[in-house]
C-alpha positions as CSV (number, residue, x, y, z in Angstrom):
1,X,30.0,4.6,-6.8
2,X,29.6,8.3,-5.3
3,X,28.0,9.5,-8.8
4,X,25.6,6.4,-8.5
5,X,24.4,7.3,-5.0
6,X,24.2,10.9,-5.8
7,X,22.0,10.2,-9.3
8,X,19.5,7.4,-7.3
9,X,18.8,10.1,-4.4
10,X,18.0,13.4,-7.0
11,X,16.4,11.2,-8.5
12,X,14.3,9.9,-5.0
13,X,14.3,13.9,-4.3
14,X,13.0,15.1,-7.5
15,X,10.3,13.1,-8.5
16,X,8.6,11.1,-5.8
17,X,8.0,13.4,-2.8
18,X,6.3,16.8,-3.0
19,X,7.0,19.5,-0.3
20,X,3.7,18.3,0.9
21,X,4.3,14.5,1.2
22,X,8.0,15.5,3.2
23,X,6.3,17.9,5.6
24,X,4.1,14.6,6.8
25,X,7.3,12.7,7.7
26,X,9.7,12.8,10.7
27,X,9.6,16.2,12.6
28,X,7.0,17.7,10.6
29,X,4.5,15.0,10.8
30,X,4.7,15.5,14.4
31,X,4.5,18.9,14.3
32,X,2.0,18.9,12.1
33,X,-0.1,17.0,14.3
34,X,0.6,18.8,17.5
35,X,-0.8,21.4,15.7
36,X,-4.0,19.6,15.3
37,X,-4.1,19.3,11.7
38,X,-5.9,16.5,10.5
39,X,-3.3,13.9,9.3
40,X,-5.3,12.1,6.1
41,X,-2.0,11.6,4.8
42,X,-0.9,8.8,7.4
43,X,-1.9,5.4,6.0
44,X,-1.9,4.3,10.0
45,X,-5.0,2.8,11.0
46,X,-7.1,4.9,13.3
47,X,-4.2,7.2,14.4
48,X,-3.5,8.9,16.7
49,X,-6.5,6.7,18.8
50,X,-5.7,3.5,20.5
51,X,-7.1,0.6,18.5
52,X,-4.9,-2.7,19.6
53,X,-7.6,-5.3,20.4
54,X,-6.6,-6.5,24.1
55,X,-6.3,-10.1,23.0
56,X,-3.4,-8.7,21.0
57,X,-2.1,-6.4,23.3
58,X,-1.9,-9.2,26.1
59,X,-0.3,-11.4,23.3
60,X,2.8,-8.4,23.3
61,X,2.9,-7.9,27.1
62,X,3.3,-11.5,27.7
63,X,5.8,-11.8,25.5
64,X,7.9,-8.6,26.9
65,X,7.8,-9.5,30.5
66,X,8.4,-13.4,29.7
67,X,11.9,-14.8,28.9
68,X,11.8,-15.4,25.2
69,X,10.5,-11.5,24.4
70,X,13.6,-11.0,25.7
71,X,15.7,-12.9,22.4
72,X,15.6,-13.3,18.5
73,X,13.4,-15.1,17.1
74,X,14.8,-17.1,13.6
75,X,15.6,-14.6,10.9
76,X,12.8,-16.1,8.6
77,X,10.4,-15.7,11.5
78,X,8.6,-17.5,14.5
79,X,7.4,-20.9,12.8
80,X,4.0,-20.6,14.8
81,X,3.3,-17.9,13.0
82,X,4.1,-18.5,9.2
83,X,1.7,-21.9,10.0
84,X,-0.9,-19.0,10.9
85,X,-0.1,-17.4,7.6
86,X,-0.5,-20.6,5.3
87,X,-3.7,-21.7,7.0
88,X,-5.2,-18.3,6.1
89,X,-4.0,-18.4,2.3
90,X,-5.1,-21.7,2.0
91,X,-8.9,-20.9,3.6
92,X,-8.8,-17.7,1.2
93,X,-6.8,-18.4,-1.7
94,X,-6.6,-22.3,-2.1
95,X,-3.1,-21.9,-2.4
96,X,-0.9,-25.0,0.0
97,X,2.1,-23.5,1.6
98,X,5.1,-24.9,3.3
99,X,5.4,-22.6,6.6
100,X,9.2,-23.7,6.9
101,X,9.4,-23.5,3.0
102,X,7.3,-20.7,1.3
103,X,6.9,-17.7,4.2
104,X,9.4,-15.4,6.1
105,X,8.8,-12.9,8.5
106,X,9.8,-9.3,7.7
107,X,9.9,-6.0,10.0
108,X,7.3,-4.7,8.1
109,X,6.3,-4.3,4.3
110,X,8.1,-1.9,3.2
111,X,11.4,-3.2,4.4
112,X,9.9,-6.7,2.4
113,X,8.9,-4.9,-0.9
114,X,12.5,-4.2,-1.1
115,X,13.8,-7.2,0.2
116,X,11.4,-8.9,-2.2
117,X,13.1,-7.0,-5.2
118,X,16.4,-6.4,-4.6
119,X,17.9,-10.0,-5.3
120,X,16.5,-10.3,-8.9
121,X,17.4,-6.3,-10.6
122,X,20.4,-5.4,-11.8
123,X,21.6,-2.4,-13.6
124,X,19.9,-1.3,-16.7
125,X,16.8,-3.8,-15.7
126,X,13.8,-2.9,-16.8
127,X,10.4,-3.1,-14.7
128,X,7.1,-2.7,-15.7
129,X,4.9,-0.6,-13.4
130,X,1.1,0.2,-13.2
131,X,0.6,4.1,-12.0
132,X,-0.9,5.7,-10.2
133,X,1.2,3.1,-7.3
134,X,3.0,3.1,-4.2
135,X,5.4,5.0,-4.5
136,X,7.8,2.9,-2.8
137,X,7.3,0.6,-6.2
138,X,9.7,3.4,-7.9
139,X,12.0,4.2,-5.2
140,X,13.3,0.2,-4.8
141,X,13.6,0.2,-8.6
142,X,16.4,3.4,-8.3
143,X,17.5,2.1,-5.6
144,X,18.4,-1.2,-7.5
145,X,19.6,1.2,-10.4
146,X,17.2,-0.4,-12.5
147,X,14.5,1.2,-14.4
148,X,11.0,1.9,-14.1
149,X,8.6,1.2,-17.5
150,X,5.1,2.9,-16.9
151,X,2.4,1.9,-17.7
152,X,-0.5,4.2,-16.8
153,X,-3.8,3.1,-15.6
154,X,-7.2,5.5,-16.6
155,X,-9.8,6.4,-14.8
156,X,-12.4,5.6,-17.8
157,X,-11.2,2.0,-17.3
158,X,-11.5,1.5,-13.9
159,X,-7.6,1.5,-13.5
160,X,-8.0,-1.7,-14.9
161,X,-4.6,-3.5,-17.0
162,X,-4.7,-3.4,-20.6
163,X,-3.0,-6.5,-21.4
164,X,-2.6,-5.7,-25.1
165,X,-0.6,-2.3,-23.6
166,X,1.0,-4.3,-20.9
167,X,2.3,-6.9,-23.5
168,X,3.5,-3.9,-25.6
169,X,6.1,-2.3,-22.9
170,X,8.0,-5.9,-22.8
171,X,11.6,-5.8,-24.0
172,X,14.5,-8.1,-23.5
173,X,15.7,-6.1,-20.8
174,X,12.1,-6.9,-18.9
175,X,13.1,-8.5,-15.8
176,X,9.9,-7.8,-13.7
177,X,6.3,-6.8,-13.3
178,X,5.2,-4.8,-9.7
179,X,2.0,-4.6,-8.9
180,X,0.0,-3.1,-6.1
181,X,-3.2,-5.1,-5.3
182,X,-5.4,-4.1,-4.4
183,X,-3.8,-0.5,-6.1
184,X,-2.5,2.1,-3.7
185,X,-3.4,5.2,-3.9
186,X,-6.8,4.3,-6.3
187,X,-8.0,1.3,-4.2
188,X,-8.6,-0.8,-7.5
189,X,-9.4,-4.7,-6.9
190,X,-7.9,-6.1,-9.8
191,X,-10.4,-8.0,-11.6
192,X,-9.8,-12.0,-13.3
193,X,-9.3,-10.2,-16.9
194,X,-6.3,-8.3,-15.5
195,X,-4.6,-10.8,-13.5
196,X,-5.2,-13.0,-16.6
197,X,-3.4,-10.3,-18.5
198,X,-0.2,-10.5,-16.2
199,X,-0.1,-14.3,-16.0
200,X,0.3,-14.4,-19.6
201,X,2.6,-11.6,-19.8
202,X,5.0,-13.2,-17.1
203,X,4.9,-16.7,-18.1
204,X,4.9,-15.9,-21.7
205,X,8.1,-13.9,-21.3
206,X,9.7,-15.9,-17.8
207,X,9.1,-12.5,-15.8
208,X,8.9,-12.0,-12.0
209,X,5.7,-10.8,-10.2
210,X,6.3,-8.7,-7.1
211,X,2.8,-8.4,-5.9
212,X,2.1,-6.0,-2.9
213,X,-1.1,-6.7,-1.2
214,X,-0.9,-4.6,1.8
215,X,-4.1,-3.5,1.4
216,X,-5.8,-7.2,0.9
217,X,-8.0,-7.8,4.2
218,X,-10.6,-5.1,3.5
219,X,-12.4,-5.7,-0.7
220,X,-16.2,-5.0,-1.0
221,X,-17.6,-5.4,-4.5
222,X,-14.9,-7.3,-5.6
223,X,-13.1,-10.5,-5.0
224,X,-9.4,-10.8,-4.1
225,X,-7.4,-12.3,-6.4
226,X,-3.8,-13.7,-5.4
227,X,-1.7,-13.9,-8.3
228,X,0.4,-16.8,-6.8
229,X,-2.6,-18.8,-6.6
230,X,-3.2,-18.9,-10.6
231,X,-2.4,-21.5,-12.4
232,X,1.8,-22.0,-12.9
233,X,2.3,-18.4,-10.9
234,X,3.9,-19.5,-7.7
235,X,7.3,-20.3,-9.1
236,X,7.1,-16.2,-10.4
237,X,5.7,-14.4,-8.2
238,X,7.1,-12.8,-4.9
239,X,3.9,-11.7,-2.6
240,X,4.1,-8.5,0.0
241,X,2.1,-8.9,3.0
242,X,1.3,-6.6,6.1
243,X,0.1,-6.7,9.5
244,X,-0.2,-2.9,9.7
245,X,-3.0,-2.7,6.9
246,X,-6.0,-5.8,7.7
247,X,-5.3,-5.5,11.6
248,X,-4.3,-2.3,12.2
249,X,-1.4,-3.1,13.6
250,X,1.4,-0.3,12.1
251,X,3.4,0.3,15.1
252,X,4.2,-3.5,15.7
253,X,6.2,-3.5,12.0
254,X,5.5,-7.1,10.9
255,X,5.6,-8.1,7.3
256,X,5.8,-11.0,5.7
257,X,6.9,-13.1,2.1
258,X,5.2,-15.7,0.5
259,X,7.6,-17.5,-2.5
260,X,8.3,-20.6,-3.8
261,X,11.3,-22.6,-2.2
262,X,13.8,-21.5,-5.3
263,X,13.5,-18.0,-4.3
264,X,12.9,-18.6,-0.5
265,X,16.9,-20.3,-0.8
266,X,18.1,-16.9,-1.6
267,X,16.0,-14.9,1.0
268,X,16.5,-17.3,3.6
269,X,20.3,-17.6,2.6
270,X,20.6,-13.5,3.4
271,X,17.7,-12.9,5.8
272,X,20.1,-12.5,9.1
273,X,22.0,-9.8,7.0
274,X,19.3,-7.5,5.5
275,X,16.3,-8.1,7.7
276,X,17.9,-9.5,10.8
277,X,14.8,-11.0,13.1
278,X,11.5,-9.3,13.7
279,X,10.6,-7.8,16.8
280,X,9.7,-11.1,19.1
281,X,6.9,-9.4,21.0
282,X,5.2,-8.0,17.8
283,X,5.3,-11.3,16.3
284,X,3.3,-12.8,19.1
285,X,0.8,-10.2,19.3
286,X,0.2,-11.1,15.4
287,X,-0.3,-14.8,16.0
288,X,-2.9,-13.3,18.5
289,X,-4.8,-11.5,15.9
290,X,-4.6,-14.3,13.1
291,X,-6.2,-17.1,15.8
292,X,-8.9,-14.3,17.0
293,X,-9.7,-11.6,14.2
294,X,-13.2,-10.8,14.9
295,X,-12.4,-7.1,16.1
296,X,-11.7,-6.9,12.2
297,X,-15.4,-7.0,11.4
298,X,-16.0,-3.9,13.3
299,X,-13.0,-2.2,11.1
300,X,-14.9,-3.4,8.2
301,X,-17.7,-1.5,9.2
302,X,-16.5,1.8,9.5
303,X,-14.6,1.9,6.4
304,X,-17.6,0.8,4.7
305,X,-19.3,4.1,5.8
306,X,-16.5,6.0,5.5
307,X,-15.7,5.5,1.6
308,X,-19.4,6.2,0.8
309,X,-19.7,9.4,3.0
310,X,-16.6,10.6,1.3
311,X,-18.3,9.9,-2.5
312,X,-21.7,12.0,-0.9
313,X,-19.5,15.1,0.1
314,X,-16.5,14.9,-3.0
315,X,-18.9,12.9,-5.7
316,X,-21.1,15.7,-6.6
317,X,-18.6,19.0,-6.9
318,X,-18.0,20.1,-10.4
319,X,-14.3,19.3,-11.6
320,X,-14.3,16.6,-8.6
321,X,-14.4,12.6,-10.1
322,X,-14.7,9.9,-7.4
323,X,-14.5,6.3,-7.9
324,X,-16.6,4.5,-4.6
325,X,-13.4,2.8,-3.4
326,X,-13.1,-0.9,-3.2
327,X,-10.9,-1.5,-0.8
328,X,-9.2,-0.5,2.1
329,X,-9.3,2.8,3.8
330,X,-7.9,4.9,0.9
331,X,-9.8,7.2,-1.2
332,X,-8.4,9.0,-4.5
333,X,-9.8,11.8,-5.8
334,X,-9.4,13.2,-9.4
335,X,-9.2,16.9,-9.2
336,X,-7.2,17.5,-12.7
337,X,-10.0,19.8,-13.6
338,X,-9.9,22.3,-10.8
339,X,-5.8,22.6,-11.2
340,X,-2.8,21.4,-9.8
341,X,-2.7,19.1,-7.5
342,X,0.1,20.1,-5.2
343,X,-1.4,23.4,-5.4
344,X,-4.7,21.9,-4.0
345,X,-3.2,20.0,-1.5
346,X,-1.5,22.8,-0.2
347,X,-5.0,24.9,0.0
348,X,-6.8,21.8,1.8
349,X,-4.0,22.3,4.5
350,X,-4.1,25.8,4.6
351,X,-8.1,26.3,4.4
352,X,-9.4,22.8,5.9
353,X,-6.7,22.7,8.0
354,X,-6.4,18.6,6.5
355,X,-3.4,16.9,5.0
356,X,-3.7,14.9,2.4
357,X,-1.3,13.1,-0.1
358,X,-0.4,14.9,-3.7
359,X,-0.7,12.5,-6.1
360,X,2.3,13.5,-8.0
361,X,3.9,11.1,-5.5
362,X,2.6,8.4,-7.3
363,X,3.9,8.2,-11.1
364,X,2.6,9.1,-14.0
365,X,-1.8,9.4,-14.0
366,X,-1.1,10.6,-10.3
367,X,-1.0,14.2,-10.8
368,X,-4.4,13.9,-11.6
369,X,-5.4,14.2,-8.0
370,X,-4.7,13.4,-4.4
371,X,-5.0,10.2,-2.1
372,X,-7.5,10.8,1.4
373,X,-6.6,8.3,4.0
374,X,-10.2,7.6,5.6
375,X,-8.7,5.1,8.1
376,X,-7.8,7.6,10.6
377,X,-9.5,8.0,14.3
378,X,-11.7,5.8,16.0
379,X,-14.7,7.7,15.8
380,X,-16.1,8.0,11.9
381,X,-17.7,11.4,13.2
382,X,-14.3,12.9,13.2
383,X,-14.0,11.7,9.6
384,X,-16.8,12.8,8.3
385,X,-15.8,16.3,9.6
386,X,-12.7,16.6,8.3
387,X,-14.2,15.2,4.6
388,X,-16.6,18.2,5.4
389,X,-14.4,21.0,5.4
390,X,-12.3,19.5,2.3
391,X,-15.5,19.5,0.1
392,X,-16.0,23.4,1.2
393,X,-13.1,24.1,0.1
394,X,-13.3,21.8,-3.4
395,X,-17.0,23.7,-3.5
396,X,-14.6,27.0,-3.5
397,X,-12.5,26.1,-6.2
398,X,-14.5,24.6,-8.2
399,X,-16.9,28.2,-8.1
400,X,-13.2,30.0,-8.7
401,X,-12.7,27.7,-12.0
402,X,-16.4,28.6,-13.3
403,X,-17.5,25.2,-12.9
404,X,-19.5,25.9,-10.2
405,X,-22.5,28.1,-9.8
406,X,-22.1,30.7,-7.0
407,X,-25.4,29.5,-5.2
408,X,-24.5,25.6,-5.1
């Protein structure tokens, strides 16, 4: 059991985290930001500003100083809530849910990605995975002692799935498909042809779906898709919801799963063990957003401006590809021309005095370049500084690498 647990974490260490990415967590992210650095590496909405909507935060308060804040809710969630949650996928995605049969509660996503996983991989599993992703994707899978199958997405495509190539990685020991959608770090919506492309794969082949779509509440060009509400998906597909993302809500941790009832039996059977009972207070201040989410329209906004201020500074600089994001408040930049990526990274912290996130961190295609987190501060003028001085210093290199002239 020892050698297990020693091979999962080098291979956690090795592979998924740069030095960069590990001095943004724990003790270093806060010194980090002490420091002022700009923190475009924090996939927290508007941090460090405050940015709870006062409906919301009165939701939380009441909750505290009243009686029930005070207790567990039920480990698969306050039932007032998961009726929130199936009116809103029904009004978007024309998908009928059972609140007390097809949605539990989480603290947080991540903790449900995993919890999502772990009760269908065994060892020597197989999982298909599209990369550039979350890297959180890979660490569940070692975790599980599974194994991850990549299947890397391309720029020239859109990051779009190749069905034909997706089709080609299945194996009998195929247990799974995980997909991030919309994709973190690229921000790709994936489009009908795609989606169609995994449907067929996982009912074709009786595979699970574990779709994460953290980053759902925010597409422009393109419509969102939920794979569980195509045709015959529900019974295979596991969905990843978030709080933190659409409402900007990090620091309250709520998550939540959406399954069919054969998978819920299992979740539901365990959920007091591994997830024990979400914060009560934090689940109140959700139901608040869900019945009043206008203050999201004003989020919409500024991300808006923010993705296509960051293609005006990055989209022009020799050596520097960027995609106008389509969703979120990610951007990624493709930088394989100018170098290596950690080594970039590690000048926009030293010369811009901005941290972003390597894209090695993100599998296979992610070495390519590095993920800007636009949703930080309140102000977009603060932004669109910080994007300044990391284009003067992509300007810099890319006049170092000769792709530049000296005078643009």
């Amino acid at each position: 059991m020892k050698s297990k647990m020693k091979k999962a974490f080098q291979q956690f260490e090795g592979g998924l985290f740069s030095s960069v990415e590990k001095a943004d967590v724990g003790d270093g992210f806060e010194t980090m930001r002490a420091a002022g650095v700009d923190m475009m590496s924090w996939a927290d909405p508007f941090q460090p500003d405050d940015a709870v909507p006062a409906h919301v935060r009165a939701a939380a308060l009441r909750a505290i100083e009243g009686a029930d804040g005070e207790h567990y809710t039920a480990p698969t969630g306050n039932l007032h809530l998961r009726t929130c949650i199936a009116k809103h996928w029904e009004t978007r995605y024309g998908l009928a849910l059972d609140p007390a049969r097809n949605i539990i509660i989480t603290p947080g996503s991540d903790s449900a990605l995993y919890f999502a996983m772990l009760p269908f991989l065994e060892e020597g599993d197989e999982v298909i995975v599209p990369t550039p992703c979350y890297p959180n994707n890979l660490q569940n899978i070692t975790m599980a002692n599974a194994r991850a199958v990549f299947m890397e997405l391309k720029a020239e495509d859109g990051y779009q799935i190749d069905g034909a190539l997706l089709e080609s990685l299945v194996t009998p020991r195929t247990k799974m498909i995980v997909l991030t959608h919309p994709n973190n770090p690229t921000t790709t919506v994936f489009n009908e042809a795609s989606l169609s492309a995994v449907r067929k794969t996982v009912l074709t082949h009786d595979l699970v779906l574990v779709c994460d779509q953290a980053f759902e509440d925010f597409t422009f060009e393109h419509p969102m898709i939920a794979p569980a509400a195509m045709e015959g998906m529900l019974p295979h597909t596991v969905t990843v919801c978030s709080a933190s993302k659409g409402f900007g809500l990090s620091g309250y941790r709520v998550g939540w799963i959406i399954a069919d009832d054969t998978v819920m039996d299992v979740l539901y059977g365990c959920a007091v063990s591994v997830v024990g009972a979400t914060h009560t207070a934090s689940q109140q201040a959700i139901i608040a957003a869900f019945e009043d989410p206008s203050f999201m329209e004003a989020y919409a906004q500024a991300y808006d401006a923010r993705r296509h201020k960051a293609v005006e500074l990055l989209g022009n600089i020799p050596g520097v590809e960027v995609q106008l994001p389509q969703s979120g408040f990610l951007c990624w930049v493709d930088i394989h021309e100018l170098g290596s990526s950690s080594e970039i990274c590690a000048r926009l912290l030293k010369e811009a005095n901005v941290s972003v996130n390597d894209g090695i961190n993100y599998g296979p295609g992610g070495e390519r370049g590095f993920r800007i987190v636009l949703g930080v501060y309140r102000e977009n003028e603060k932004v669109f500084d910080a994007l300044e001085r990391i284009a003067r210093v992509l300007w810099t290199i890319s006049r170092e690498k000769g792709l530049a002239k000296q005078d643009q």
